[in-house]
C-alpha positions, -999 to +999 in steps of 0.1 A: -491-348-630-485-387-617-449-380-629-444-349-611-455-366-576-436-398-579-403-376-585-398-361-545-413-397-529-383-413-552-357-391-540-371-393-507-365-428-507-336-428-525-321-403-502-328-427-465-318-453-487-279-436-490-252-433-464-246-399-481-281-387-465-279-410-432-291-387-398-271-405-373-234-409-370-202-398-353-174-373-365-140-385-352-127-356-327-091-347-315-079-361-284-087-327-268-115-315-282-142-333-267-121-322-228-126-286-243-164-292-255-175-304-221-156-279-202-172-249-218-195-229-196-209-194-192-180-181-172-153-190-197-173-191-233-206-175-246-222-209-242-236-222-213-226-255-201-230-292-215-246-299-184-271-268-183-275-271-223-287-311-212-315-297-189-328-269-213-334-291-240-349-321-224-376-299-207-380-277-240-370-244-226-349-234-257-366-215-270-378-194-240-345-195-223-336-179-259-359-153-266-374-148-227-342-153-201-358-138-172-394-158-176-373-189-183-353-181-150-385-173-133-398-206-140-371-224-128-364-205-094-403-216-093-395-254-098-366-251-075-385-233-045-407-259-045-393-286-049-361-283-038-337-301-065-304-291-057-293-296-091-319-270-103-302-244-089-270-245-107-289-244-142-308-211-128-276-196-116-258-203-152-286-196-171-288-158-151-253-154-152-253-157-193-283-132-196-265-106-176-242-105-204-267-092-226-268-059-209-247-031-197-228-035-164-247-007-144-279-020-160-300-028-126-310-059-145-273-067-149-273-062-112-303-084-106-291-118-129-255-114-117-269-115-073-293-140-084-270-162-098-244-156-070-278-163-045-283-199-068-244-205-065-240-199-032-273-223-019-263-253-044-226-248-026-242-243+013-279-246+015-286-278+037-322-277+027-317-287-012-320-323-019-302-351-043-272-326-044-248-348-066-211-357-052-183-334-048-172-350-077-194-342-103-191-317-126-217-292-111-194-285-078-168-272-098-193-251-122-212-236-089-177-221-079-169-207-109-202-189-111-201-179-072-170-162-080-176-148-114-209-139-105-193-120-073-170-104-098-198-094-119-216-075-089-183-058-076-175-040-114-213-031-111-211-011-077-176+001-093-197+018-120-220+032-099-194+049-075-210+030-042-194+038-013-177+011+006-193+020+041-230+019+032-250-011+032-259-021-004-290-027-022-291-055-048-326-066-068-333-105-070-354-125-094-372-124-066-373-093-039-340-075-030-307-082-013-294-058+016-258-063+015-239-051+044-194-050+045-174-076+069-144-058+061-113-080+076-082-058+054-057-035+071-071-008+044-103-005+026-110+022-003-141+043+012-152+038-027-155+012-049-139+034-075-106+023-062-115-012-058-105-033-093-116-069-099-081-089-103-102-112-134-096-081-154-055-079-154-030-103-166+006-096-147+034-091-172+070-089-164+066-122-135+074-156-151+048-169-125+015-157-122+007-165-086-029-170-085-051-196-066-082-217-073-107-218-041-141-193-035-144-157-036-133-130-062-098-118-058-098-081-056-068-051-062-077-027-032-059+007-046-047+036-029-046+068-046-009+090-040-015+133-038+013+143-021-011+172-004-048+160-006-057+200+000-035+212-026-052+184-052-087+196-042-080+231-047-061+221-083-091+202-095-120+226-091-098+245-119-088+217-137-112+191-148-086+168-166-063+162-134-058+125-132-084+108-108-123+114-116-149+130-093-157+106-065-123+100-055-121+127-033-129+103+003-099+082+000-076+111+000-051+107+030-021+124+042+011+108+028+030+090+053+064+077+056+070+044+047+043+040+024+036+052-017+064+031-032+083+060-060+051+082-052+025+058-069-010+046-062-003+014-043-025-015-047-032-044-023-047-080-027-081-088-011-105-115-017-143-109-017-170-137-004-208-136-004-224-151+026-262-146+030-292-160+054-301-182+035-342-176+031-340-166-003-353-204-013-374-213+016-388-176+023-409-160+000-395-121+013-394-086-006-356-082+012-329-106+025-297-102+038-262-112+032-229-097+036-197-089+017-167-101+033-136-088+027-103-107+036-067-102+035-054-130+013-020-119+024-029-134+059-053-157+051-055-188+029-089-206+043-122-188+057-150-200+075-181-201+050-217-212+068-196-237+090-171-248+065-139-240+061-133-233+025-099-224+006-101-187-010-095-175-046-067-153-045-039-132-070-012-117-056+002-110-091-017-086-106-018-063-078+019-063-078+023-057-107-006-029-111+013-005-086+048-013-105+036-005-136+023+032-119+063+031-100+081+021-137+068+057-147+095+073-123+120+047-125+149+046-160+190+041-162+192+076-167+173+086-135+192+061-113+224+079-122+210+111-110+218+118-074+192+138-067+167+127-089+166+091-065+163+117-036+127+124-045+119+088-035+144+074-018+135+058+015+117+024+029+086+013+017+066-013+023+045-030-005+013-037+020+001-020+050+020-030+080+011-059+101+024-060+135+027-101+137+050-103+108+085-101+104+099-072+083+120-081+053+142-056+037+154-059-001+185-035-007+194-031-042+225-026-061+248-003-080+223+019-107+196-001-096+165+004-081+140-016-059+120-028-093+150-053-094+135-073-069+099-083-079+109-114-096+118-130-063+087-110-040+061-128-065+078-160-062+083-158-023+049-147-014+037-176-034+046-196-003+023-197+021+043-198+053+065-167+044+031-154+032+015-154+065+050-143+086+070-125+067+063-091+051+078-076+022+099-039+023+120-022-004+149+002-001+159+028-023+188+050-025+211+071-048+237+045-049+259+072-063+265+078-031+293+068-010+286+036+004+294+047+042+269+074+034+246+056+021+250+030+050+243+057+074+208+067+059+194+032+059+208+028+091+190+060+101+157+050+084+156+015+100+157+030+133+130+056+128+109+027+113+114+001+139+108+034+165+074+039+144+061+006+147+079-014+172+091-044+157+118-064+175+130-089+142+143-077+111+156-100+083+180-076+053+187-089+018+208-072-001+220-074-040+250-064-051+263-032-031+230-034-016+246-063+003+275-039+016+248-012+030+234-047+045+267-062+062+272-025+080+244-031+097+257-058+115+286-046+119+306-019+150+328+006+139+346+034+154+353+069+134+391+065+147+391+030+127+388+051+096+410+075+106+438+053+111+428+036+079+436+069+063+470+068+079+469+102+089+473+124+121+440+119+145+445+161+151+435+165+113+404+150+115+397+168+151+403+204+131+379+193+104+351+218+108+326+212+131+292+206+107+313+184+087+327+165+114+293+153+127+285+142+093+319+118+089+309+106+129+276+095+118+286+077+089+320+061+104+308+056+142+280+029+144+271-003+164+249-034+151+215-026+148+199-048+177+164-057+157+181-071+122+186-107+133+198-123+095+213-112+068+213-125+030+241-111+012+235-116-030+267-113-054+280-090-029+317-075-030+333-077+002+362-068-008+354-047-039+357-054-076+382-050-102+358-031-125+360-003-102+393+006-110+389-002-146+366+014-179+339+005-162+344+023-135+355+052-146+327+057-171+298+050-144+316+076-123+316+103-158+282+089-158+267+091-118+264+125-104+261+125-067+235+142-043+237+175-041+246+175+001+270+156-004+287+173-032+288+204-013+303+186+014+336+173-006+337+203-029+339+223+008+374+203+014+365+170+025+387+144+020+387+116+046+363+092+028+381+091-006+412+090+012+428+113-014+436+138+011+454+165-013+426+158-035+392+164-029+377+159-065+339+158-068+342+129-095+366+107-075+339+107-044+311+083-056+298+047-045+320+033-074+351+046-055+336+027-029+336-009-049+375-004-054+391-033-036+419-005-027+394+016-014+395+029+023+358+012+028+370-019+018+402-020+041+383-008+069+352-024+070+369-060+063+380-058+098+351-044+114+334-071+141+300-084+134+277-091+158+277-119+178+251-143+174+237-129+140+236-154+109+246-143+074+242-164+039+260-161+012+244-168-023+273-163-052+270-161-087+294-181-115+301-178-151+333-193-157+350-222-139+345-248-107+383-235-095+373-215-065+403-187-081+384-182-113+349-186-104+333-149-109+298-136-121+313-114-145+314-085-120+321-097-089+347-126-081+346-155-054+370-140-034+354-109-031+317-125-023+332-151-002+326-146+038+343-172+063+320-169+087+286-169+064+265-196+080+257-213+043+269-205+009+258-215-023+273-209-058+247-202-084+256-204-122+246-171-130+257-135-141+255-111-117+219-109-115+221-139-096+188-129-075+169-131-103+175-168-108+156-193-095+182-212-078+189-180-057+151-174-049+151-210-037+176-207-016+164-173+001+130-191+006+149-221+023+168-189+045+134-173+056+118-210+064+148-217+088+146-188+103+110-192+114+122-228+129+154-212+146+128-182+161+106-207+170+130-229+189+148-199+206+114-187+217+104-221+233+142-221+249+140-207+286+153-170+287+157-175+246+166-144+234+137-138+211+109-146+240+105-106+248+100-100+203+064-128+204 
């Protein structure tokens, strides 16, 4: 029996006696593993923080804040009411924010941890009557954003899952009492539903090489806007059929579509930023209800806000928006479609990617040759990264069957700027076109005269006066056109002047086998018109397309090259190059130097690059530095007595 007792005391000793058995010691880490360790906290991990983890297991709440999250919670908003420790309330709002994740998100006590722990957040970050708050620079300021935000988050995919309409004040339960929550809405548009309002957490953008987010407070929002072509028509439709696409609750956001807006006839989605601002009783008044408010701001417009008298930078993405709507756009959008006349005629037109705002400058991307305006979101995400353009410029597409001749096609976008700047009464207009897009841009600026074209045709002005009537106007309104008065600067991208050689080559003649053109305009040469092509004994449909246009023979190309521009209008040139530094051989595989080249263009910069050369950074840099100089020139014009740009502030 002795033997059997002095066994375990031997090995006990034995074992304290061996390194093999030691308690204490160290475990060599990676250099980054001990930056990821301390880093970890319940917004990013399932743990909570090293700094929250610190507190809980020197006061011995472990195992209560384990098995009993809402008593342990309890406990501390207790500790913290009374005594006032700022730091306390960053461990209550961490510790309720990892609880909520324990239950479903239209749970009312998901609800209840998620506003308490944006309540604790938001007084660690504001409330003047918590004491020993640590400095800025310690590690608990940058947690208590992360959970104001997250935690804001949290409560916005809650009132998403219970349909809550936008316009009614909201009722959130506390640890303690309730939270009336009323809207400060500051956006051009707000959905009447949170059904169509997304949290912009829960989307990664594909397709940008830059994700153009930004740290600062608040919970970056996507603000959607449902398309139905005829909201009546939809209504009637889904009574009989319960799969149609949007589900019930949708039905008060329903608007009339209106020009100018549904980019290629898809839900559009806008970037907001939520905050949380509150009275701030919830810690020194013992109530059943308080009161804060949900303000919603146009990041678009707005970098900083004004937070219980501070000015504080906002959380925003302007990616994920973006690229929600184009992935709904990419749906109506192939090769195949951009080739079809009139398949682009279901959406061609101007659109603009956010609602307008009158005190910012229009800016008009005109795509190329079987393109479409998709080809232009690589440089949009990079240019409203900048804060400046941002807040003064905004953002519009073109689109357009560029299978169309380019005179034509000219004409429409000429057409549609008008009606637009009619609309809304902008005075300033900046064009950027790609490509053939740049041509459609350049005739903007430019004066013509019908007879210029006639004379380019070499033929007797009595045959075009016996041209029929009907098609007579039509040639007149495409060949007789002044400079449009509100486009004040124009950004031409691997643009052919003076046409390309691939016109008139394989190339050419396969896109034209491969284009069909508008059905209007078919009828229109197949009826015996031949002025444009300047074929006159041979009006053939497949000769008339906007390839014929690109010829450097071409009549548009002779004509137009020695068509005045107007006076006092600046125009850039941005050139792509693939093959040489000798000005006669530098070309971007499509289009050469001497084609994109324009004497008079107020800068000019070559770009090695294909002919995608808006797609490169070089070329996005450069339209940036554009659009900054011609804030500066606006601005300097405006401050000039009589400056010509006084009448547009």
């Amino acid at each position: 029996m002795r033997g059997h007792l002095f066994r375990p005391v031997f090995l006990i000793i034995l074992c304290l006696a061996l390194p093999a058995c030691a308690r204490y010691g160290v475990r060599e880490l990676s250099p980054l593993e001990q930056s990821r360790q301390v880093s970890r906290n319940a917004t990013n991990s399932d743990e909570i923080s090293h700094l929250t983890r610190r507190y809980v297991l020197s006061e011995n709440l472990e195992e209560k804040c384990e098995n009993e999250a809402l008593i342990c919670i309890l406990d501390i908003d207790t500790d913290l009411r009374s005594s006032h420790e700022a730091i306390l309330a960053i461990y209550a709002a961490e510790l309720a924010f990892q609880a909520a994740k324990d239950h479903e998100v239209d749970e009312d006590t998901f609800a209840r941890l998620n506003t308490s722990a944006m309540v604790y957040a938001s007084a660690y970050l504001f409330d003047s009557s918590l004491k020993n708050r640590p400095s800025d620079f310690h590690p608990a300021q940058r947690l208590a954003i992360d959970i104001y935000n997250r935690s804001l988050a949290q409560v916005m995919r809650h009132l998403h899952s219970k349909r809550a309409l936008t316009g009614a004040t909201h009722r959130l339960p506390l640890m303690r009492g309730s939270l009336q929550v009323r809207l400060n809405v500051g956006v051009h548009y707000l959905p009447r539903s949170f059904l169509h309002i997304r949290v912009a957490y829960d989307y990664e953008a594909r397709g940008f090489a830059n994700h153009q987010s930004y740290f600062g407070l608040g919970a970056p929002l996507i603000l959607l806007r449902p398309y139905v072509s005829n909201p009546l028509e939809f209504l009637e439709q889904k009574k009989s059929d319960p799969n149609l696409k949007y589900p019930p609750g949708f039905e008060s956001d329903l608007e009339p579509v209106e020009n100018f807006q549904y980019l290629g006839k898809a839900d559009q989605a806008y970037p907001a930023t939520v905050l949380f601002d509150y009275d701030g009783d919830y810690l020194s008044k013992d109530k059943k209800q308080y009161d804060g408010e949900f303000r919603i701001i146009d990041s678009l417009s707005q970098e900083l806000a004004t937070l219980n008298g501070r000015e504080v930078p906002l959380e925003s993405d302007f990616s994920s928006p973006m690229a929600y709507m184009l992935s709904g756009v990419e749906e109506r959008d192939s090769l195949f479609r951009r080739l079809d006349g009139d398949s682009i005629n279901e959406t061609s037109g101007l659109y603009m990617l956010y609602p307008y705002d009158k005190d910012k400058i229009p800016v008009v991307f005109v795509h190329g040759l079987a393109s479409s305006p998709m080809t232009w979101f690589t440089m949009i995400n990079e240019l409203i990264a900048d804060p400046e353009i941002r807040s003064r410029y905004q953002f519009w597409v073109y689109w357009y069957p560029t299978s169309n001749p380019v005179v034509f096609s000219a004409a429409d976008l000429r057409k549609t700027l008008s009606s637009a700047q009619k609309r809304f009464g902008f005075r300033r207009m900046v064009l950027i076109g790609h490509s053939m897009g740049g041509l459609l841009s350049r005739l903007m600026i430019q004066r013509s005269r019908t007879q210029d074209w006639v004379q380019g045709l070499g033929i007797d002005p009595q045959k075009f006066a016996d041209i029929d009537l009907e098609t007579r106007e039509v040639l007149q309104q495409a060949t007789n056109y002044d400079p449009l008065p509100f486009v004040e600067r124009v950004i031409f991208l691997a643009t052919p002047h003076r046409g390309s050689s691939l016109a008139d080559g394989l190339a050419g003649y396969l896109g034209r086998r491969a284009m069909t053109v508008p059905t209007g305009v078919a009828e229109l040469f197949s009826s015996g018109l031949s002025l444009i092509t300047g074929k006159e004994d041979e009006p053939v449909l497949a000769a008339v397309s906007g390839i014929e246009s690109l010829s450097p023979d071409s009549l548009f190309v002779r004509v137009t090259m020695n068509q005045p521009f107007a006076p006092g209008v600046p125009y850039h040139s941005i050139i792509g190059n693939r093959s040489a530094t000798d000005l006669d051989w530098i070309t971007d595989s499509v289009v050469p130097y001497a084609s994109s080249h324009l004497a008079g263009a107020e800068s000019e910069l070559l770009v090695e690059s294909d002919h995608s050369v808006h797609a490169t950074m070089p070329a996005i840099l450069e339209v940036r530095r554009i659009l900054r100089l011609h804030l500066e020139t606006d601005f300097e014009q405006a401050r000039s007595p009589g400056g010509p740009l006084q009448m547009s502030r």
